[in-house]
N, C-alpha and C positions, 0 to 999 in steps of 0.2 A: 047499551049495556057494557060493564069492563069486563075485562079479562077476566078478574077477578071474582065475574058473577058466571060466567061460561063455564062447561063441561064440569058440572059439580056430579060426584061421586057419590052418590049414597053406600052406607055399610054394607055391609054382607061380605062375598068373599073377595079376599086381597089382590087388588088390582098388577097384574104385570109389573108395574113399575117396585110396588112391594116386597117383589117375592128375591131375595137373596140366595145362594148355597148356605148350606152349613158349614161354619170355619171349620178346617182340616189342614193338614199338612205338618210335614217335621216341624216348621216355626212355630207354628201353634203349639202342637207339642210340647217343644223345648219351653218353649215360655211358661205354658200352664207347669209343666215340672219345677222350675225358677220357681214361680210362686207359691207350689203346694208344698216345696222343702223348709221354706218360711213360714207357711199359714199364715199367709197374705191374701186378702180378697180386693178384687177388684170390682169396680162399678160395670165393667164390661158385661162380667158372667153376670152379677146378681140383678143387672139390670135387662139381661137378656138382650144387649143391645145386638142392633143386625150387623152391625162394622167390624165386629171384633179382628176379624181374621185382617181388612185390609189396616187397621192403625199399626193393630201390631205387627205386622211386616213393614210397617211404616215409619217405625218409630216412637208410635204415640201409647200409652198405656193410663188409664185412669185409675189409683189406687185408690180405694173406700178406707179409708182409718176409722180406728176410735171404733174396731167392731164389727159385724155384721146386722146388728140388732137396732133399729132408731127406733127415738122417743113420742113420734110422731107418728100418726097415720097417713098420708095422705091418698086421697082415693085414685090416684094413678099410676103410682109406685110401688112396681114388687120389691122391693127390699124389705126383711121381715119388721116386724115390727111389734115394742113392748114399754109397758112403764118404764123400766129400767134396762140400761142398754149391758152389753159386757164388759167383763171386769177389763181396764185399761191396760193393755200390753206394754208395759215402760220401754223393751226393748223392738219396738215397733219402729220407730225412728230409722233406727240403725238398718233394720230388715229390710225399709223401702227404701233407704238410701245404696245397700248391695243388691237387693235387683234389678232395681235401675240401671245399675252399671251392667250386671248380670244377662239385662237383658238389652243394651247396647243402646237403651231410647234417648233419643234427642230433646224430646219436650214432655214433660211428667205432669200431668193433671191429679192433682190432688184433692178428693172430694173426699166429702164426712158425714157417717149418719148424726142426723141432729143428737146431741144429748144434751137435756134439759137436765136430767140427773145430777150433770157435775156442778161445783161449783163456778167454773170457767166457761160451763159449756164445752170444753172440747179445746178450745183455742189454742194454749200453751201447749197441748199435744202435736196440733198440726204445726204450730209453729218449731216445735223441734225437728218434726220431719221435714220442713224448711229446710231450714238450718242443715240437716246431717246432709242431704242432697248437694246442698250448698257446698257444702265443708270437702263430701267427695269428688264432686266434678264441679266447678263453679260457672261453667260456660254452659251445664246443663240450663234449658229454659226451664221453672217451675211456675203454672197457677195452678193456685187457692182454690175451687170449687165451694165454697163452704156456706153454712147455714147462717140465718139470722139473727144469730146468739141472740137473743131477743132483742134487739136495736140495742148490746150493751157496746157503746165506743172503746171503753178501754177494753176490751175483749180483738174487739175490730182492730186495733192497731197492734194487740199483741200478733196478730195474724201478719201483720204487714210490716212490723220489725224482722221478722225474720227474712226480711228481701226478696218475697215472690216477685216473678217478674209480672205476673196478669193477677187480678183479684177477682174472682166470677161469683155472682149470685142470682142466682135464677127467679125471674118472678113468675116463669110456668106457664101464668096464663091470664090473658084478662077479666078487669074488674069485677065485671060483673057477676064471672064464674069464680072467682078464688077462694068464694064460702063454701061451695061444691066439692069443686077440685082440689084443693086444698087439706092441712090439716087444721080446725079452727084454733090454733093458736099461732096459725101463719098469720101474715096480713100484705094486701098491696101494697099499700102505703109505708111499711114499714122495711119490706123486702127494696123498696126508693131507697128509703133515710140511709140505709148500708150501703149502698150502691154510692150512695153522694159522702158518707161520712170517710170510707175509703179515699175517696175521690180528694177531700178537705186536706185529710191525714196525709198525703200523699200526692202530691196536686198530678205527678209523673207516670203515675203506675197505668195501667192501662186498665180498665175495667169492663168488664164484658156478663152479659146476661143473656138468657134465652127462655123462648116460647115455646110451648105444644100448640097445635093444630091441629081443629079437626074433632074440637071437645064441643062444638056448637057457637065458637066467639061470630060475631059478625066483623065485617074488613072496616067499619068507621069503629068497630071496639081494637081492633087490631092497630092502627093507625093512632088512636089515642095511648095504645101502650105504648108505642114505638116514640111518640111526640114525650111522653112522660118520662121514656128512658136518657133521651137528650136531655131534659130539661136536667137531671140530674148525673148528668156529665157522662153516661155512659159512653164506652169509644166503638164496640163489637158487640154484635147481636147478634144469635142464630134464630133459623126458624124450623122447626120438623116436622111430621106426621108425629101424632098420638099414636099409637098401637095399645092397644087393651093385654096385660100381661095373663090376666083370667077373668073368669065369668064372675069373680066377687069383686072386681075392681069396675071401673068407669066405664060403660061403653062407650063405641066410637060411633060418631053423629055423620063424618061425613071424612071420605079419601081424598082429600084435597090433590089434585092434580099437578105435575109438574108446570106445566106451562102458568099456574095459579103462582105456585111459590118463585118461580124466573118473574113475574110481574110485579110480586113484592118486593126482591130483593131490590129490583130497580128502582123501583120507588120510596124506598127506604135507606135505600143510599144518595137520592137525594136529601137528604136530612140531616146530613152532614158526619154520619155513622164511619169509623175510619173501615170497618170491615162490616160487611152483612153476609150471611151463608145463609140458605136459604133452601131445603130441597127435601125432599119424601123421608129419607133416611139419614138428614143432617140432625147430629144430637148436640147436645150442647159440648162436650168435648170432640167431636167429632173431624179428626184433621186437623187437630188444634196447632200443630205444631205447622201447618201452609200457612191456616189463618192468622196466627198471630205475625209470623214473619213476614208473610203479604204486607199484612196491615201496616206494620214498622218499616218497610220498604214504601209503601206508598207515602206517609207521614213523611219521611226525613231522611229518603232515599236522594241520592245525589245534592244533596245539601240545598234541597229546594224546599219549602213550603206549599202545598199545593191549594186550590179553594176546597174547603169542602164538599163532598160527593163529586168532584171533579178531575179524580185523579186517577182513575178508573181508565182502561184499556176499552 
């Protein structure tokens, strides 16, 4: 039997390894004030992530643009949700480019409720918050976190003119589940085609996706996603615990173990992945600003090439 099949966790209540503080302290503080003087939302709070306190002492903050409101359902995701999202903040741009500074962050995740509403999708927006970032501090790192404009390319590349340094699109979860878990006008195959059209557009940029855990996938559906993310040039991949945000959303099948996800990651960096994270409370921006730098450090750190999955300490 693998590791991977050992000390499995069924639901009910949150295992030790789950249970975090609640964020507190002056920096907390300070920050949430930064961003409530702007009426800025982050993926942090609306996603209830458990890391908030240590990224943001960390450096790392993930700003939601284009809203509070997506156009999508999906059964996983508390962020609200409706046909039509909110009216576009033109001077938004400018707002997460002075917090950013404001709040002294190193590497900016920039995520977006879908909006199938606009004509664009969204994209020209993010892409000027790009751009204002850029334009403030240019040594700041920026990715993209952003939706699948419905596999529109020229949307996709308006996102990647604007010089993010990482382009992330999350495929959530395996095949089998993503008519479940999803909202039905996501798709597997589709959340690929972005992942590789990026990749096309851009042969440089570094591209990155991640999984939940713990929705009921099996490890050979796990392993096919992971072989499917290669195949279309992904570089980084995380892996988490699912957490159920309430009783109207998805429940959770199973606590996947630490020692489960230390098994994955090792084996999925044999794959050739330039970074894997891998762990209970890893989110997809989650320390983004180690991992990408790691990752760029092991690629083309001391002017070496290394084999793939072999560069690893």
């Amino acid at each position: 039997m693998s590791i991977l099949h050992q000390q499995r966790i069924t639901p009910g209540q949150k295992p030790d390894w789950l249970k975090v503080p609640l964020p507190s302290g002056p920096t907390v503080a300070r920050l949430e004030r930064t961003l409530r003087a702007r009426g800025l939302h982050t993926v942090c709070e609306e996603a209830r992530c458990p890391n908030i306190g240590e990224c943001w002492a960390g450096g790392t903050a993930t700003f939601m643009v284009l809203g509070d409101t997506c156009t999508r359902g999906c059964r996983f995701c508390a962020v609200k949700t409706h046909g039509r999202g909110n009216p576009v903040d033109l001077a938004e741009p400018e707002k997460v480019a002075e917090a950013s500074l404001a709040m002294q962050l190193k590497y900016v995740v920039l995520t977006m409720v879908d909006r199938d509403d606009l004509p664009d999708g969204g994209s020209s927006h993010v892409a000027r918050t790009i751009a204002a970032i850029k334009r403030r501090q240019p040594e700041m790192l920026v990715e993209a976190l952003v939706g699948d404009f419905q596999g529109q390319r020229e949307q996709i590349a308006t996102v990647l003119g604007a010089g993010p340094d990482v382009f992330a699109h999350n495929l959530e979860t395996v095949l089998r589940l993503t008519p479940r878990v999803r909202d039905q006008r996501c798709s597997y195959v589709r959340s690929l085609q972005v992942l590789r059209i990026a990749k096309q557009l851009r042969a440089g940029i570094v591209t990155k996706s991640s999984l939940m855990l713990g929705l009921g996938e099996g490890d050979r559906e796990i392993d096919q996603a992971t072989d499917d993310l290669r195949e279309h040039g992904v570089d980084v991949v995380t892996f988490g615990q699912y957490l159920r945000p309430t009783l109207l959303h998805l429940p959770v099948k199973e606590h996947v173990t630490p020692a489960r996800f230390q098994a994955l990651q090792q084996r999925t960096l044999q794959k050739g992945f330039r970074y894997v994270a891998s762990g209970p409370l890893v989110r997809s921006s989650y320390k983004a600003a180690e991992h990408f730098i790691a990752g760029m450090v092991r690629a083309h750190g001391a002017g070496t090439t290394a084999a793939p999955g072999k560069d690893r300490p």
